[in-house]
Structures are given as C-alpha cells and as structure tokens.
C-alpha positions as CSV (number, residue, x, y, z in Angstrom):
1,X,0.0,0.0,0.0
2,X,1.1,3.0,-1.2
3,X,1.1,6.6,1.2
4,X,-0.7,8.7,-1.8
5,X,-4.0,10.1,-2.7
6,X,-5.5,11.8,-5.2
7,X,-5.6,15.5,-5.3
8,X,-8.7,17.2,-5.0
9,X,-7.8,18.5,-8.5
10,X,-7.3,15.1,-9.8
11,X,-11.2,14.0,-8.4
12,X,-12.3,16.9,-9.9
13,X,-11.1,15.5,-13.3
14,X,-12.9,12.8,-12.5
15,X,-16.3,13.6,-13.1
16,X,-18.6,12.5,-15.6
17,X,-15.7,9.5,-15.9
18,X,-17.7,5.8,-16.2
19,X,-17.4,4.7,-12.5
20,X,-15.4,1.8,-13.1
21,X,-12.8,3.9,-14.3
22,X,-13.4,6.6,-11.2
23,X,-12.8,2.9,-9.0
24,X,-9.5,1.7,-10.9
25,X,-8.0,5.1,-10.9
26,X,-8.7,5.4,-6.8
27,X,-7.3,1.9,-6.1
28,X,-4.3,2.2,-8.7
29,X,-3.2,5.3,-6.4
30,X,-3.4,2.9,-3.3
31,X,-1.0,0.7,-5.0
32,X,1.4,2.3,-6.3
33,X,5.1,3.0,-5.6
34,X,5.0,6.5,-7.6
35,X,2.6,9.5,-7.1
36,X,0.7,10.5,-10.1
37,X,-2.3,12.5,-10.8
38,X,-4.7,12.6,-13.4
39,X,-4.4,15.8,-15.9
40,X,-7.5,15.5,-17.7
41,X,-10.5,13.2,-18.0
42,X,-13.6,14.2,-19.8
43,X,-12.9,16.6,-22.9
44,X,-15.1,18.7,-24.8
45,X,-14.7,18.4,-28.5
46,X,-13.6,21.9,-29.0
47,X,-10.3,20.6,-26.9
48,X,-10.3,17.9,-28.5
49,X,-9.7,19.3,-32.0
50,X,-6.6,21.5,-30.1
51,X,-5.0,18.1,-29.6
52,X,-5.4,16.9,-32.9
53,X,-4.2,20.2,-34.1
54,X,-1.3,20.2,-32.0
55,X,-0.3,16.5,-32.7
56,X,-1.2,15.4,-28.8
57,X,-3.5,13.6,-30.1
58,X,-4.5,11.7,-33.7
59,X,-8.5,11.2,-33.3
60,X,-11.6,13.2,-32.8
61,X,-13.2,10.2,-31.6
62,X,-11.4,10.3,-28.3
63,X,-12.5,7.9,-25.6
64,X,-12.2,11.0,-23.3
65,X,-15.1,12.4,-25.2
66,X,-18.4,11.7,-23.5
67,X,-19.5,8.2,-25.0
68,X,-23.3,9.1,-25.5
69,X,-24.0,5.9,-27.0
70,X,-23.2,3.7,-24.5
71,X,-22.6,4.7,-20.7
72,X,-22.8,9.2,-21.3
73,X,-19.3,9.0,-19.6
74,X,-16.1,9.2,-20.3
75,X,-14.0,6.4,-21.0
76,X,-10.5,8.0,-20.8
77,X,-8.1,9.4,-18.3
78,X,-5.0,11.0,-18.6
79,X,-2.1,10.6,-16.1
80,X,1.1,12.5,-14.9
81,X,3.6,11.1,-12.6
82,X,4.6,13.5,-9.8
83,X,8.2,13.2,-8.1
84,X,10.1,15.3,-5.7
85,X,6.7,17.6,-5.9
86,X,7.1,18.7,-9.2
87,X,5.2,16.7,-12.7
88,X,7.4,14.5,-14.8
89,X,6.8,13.6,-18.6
90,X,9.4,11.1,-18.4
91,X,8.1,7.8,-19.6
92,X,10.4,5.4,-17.5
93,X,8.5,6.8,-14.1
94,X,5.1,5.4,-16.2
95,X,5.8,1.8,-16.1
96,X,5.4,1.3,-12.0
97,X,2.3,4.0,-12.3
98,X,0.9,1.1,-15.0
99,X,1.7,-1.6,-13.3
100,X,-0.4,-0.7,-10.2
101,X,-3.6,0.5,-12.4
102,X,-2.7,-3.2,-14.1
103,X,-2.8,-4.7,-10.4
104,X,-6.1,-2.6,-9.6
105,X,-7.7,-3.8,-13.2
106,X,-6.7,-7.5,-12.2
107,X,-8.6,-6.8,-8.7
108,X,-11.7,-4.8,-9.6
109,X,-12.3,-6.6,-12.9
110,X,-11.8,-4.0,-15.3
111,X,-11.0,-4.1,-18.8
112,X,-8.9,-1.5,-19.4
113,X,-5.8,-0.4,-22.6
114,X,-2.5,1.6,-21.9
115,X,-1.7,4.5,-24.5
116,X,1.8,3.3,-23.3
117,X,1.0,-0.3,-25.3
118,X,0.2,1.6,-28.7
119,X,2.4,0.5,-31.3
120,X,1.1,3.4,-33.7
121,X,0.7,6.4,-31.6
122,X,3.2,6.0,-28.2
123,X,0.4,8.0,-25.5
124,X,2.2,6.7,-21.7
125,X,-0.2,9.0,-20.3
126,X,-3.1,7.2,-21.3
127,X,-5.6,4.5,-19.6
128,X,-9.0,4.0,-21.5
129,X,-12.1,1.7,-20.8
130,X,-11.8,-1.3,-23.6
131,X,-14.6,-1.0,-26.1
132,X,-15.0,-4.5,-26.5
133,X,-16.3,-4.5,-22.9
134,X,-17.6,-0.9,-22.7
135,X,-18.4,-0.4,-26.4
C-alpha cells in the first residue's frame, strides 16, 4: 500500500468519468510506488480538436469524449507522474504508475488499454475503458 492520494484536482477530473474507471484510478493510487495525478479526464470536442491540431492527439473520436451511445461517460483518463513535488513527462516513471492500475484492473475486474501499449501512436499518459467491454 502506497502513502498517496489523489488531489482534489485530480477527483475533480474525475467527473462525468464511467465509475469503473473513477474505481481503478482510486485503487491504482493505493498501489502504487509512484505519485501520479490525473491531468485530464472528460474533454469537450472543441479541446479535442486542439489536440489533434497540435499533434497530442490523432482522433476526434477520443474515448475522453463523453460516449453518449453507450454509458454518457467518459471512457479516458489521462495521467502525470509526480516526483520530488514537481510533474514529470518522463516515460520510464510510467511503467510502475501502470503496473499498479494493471494490479487494480486485475482486482476490480476492469477491462482497461494503456496508450503506453500503442504501437502506432506512443500516449504513456493514457488508460481508456476497452470498447470491447464498454463499447
């Protein structure tokens, strides 16, 4: 068991996320050996586009959009790690961060996909709801 919790700011970015994602995200934190937060859950499709734009992203049909046609939540989170009190982009410090939301997914029973796993588009930062469970 880990000594972190999740920011006020990082529950806030929470809402409106499906509930089984909301549950991995608070028990991953539990487990793990590194502090992260979560930068950004659901997105409007106006911010969307920006990360298209900007190459952060290559969809408009996001899983952080809200997924009207199945739950009316968001399927997608976004992660930081956070060391020595200050955010890190570095990708080696997302491995032990997956591995407990990995842990959490083998405990809770959810059906999740890592950006980090992406052969086509590398996203580390990523955990989504998988569609073949969630649609």
């Amino acid at each position: 068991m880990s000594d972190f919790g999740l920011s006020a700011a990082s529950l806030k970015k929470l809402e409106g996320v499906h509930p089984d994602l909301q549950a991995l995200t608070k028990r991953a934190i539990e487990l793990t050996r590194i502090d992260f937060g979560v930068s950004e859950g659901v997105r409007t499709y106006d911010r969307q586009c920006q990360l298209v734009k900007e190459g952060a992203s290559n969809t408009l049909h996001s899983k952080h959009l809200l997924q009207i046609e199945t739950s009316g939540s968001g399927h997608a989170i976004d992660i930081f790690a956070f060391l020595n009190n200050k955010v890190t982009w570095a990708n080696k410090y997302y491995g032990p961060i997956l591995q407990a939301f990995m842990t959490a997914a083998i405990e809770l029973e959810v059906q999740v996909v890592f950006g980090h796993l992406w052969q086509d588009f590398q996203d580390s930062v990523h955990i989504e709801l998988n569609e073949k469970y969630y649609g």
